[in-house]
C-alpha positions as CSV (number, residue, x, y, z in Angstrom):
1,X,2.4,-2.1,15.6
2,X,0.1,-4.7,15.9
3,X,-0.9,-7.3,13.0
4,X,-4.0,-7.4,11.3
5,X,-3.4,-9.2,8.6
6,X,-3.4,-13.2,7.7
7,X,-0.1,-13.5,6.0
8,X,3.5,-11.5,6.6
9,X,3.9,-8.0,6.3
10,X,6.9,-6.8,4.9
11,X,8.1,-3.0,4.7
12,X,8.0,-1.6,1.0
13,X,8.8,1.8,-0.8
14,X,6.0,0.8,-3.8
15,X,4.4,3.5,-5.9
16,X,0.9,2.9,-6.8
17,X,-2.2,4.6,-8.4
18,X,-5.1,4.9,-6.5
19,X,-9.0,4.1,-7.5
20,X,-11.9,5.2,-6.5
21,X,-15.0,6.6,-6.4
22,X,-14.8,10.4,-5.6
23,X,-12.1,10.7,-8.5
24,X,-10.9,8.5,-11.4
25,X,-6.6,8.2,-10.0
26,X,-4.5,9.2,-7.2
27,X,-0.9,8.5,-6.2
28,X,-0.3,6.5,-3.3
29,X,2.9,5.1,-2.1
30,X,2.2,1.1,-0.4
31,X,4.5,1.5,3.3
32,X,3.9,-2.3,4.1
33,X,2.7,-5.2,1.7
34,X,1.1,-8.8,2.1
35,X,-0.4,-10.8,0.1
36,X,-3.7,-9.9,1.6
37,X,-3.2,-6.2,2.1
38,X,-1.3,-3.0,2.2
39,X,-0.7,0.1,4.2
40,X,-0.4,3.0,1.7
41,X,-0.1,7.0,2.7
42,X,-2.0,8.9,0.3
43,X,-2.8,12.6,-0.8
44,X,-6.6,12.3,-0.4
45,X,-9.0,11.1,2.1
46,X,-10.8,7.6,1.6
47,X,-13.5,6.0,4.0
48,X,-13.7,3.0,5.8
49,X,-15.3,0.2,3.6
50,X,-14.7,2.2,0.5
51,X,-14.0,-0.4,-2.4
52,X,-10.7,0.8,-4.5
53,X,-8.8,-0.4,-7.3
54,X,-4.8,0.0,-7.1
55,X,-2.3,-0.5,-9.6
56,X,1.4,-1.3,-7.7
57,X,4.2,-0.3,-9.9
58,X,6.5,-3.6,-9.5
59,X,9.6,-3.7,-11.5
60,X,8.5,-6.5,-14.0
61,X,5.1,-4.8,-14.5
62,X,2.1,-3.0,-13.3
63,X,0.2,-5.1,-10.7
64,X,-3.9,-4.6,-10.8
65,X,-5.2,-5.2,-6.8
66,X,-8.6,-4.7,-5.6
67,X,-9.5,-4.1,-2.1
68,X,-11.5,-3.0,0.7
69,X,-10.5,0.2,2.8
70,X,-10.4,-1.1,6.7
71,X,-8.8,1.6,8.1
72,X,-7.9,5.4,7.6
73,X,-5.9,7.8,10.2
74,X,-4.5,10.7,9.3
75,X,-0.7,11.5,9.2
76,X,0.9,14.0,11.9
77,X,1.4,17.0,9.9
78,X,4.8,17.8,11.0
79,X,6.4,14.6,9.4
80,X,4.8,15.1,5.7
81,X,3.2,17.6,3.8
82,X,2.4,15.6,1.1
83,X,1.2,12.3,2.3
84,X,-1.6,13.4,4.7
85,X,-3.7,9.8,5.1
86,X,-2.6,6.3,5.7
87,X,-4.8,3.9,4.7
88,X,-4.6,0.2,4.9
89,X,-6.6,-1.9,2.2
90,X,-7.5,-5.2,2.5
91,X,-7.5,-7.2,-0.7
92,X,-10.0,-9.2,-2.5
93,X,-8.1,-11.4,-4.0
94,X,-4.5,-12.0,-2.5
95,X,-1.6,-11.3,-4.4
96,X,0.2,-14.6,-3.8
97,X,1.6,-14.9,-7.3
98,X,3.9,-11.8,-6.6
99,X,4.8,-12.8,-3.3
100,X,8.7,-13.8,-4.5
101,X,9.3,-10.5,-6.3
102,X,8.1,-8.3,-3.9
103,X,10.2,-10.0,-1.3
104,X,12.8,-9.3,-3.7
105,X,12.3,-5.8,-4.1
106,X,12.2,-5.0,-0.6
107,X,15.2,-7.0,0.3
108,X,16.9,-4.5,-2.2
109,X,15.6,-1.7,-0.9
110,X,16.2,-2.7,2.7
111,X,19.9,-3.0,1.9
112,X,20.0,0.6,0.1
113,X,18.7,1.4,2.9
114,X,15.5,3.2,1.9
115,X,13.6,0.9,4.7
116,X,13.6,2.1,8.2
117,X,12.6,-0.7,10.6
């Protein structure tokens, strides 16, 4: 995979709620994180450019991001059901202040093993 982004990805299992404009929430579920972006799958299909508002369910507390959609593909139908886009965002703002416990959490759930490299 390639890197798009500015700052580290890191691999995540991070439930978020999804913002937008043809409906008020979805649930999305962040696949990579960095403080200047994500890589979510979701249930519904967004467009490129589409401004959204996301809020990341961290342990300590919700985290509010807003973003920009840059990309959208769609998910091979035999590997989820569910989850049928992956979009990344890019954010407006980076997310720099929650950089140490999201390193935290997915250092955890890298060694439940719940991360697949």
């Amino acid at each position: 995979m390639d890197d798009r982004r500015s700052a580290p990805r890191q691999l995540a299992c991070i439930p978020a709620d999804i913002e937008h404009e043809e409906s008020s929430h979805d649930v999305a579920l962040i696949r990579d994180i960095s403080a200047t972006g994500a890589r979510l799958v979701t249930q519904s299909q967004f467009d490129v450019d589409e401004m959204v508002m996301l809020q990341l369910y961290l342990p300590s507390e919700k985290l509010p991001a807003s973003g920009r959609v840059v990309r959208v593909e769609t998910s091979d139908p035999a590997s989820s059901e569910i989850w049928r886009w992956e979009i990344a965002v890019e954010f407006a703002v980076p997310i720099d202040d929650y950089a140490e416990e999201i390193d935290a959490l997915c250092r955890r759930q890298e060694a439940q093993g719940l991360l697949k490299r």
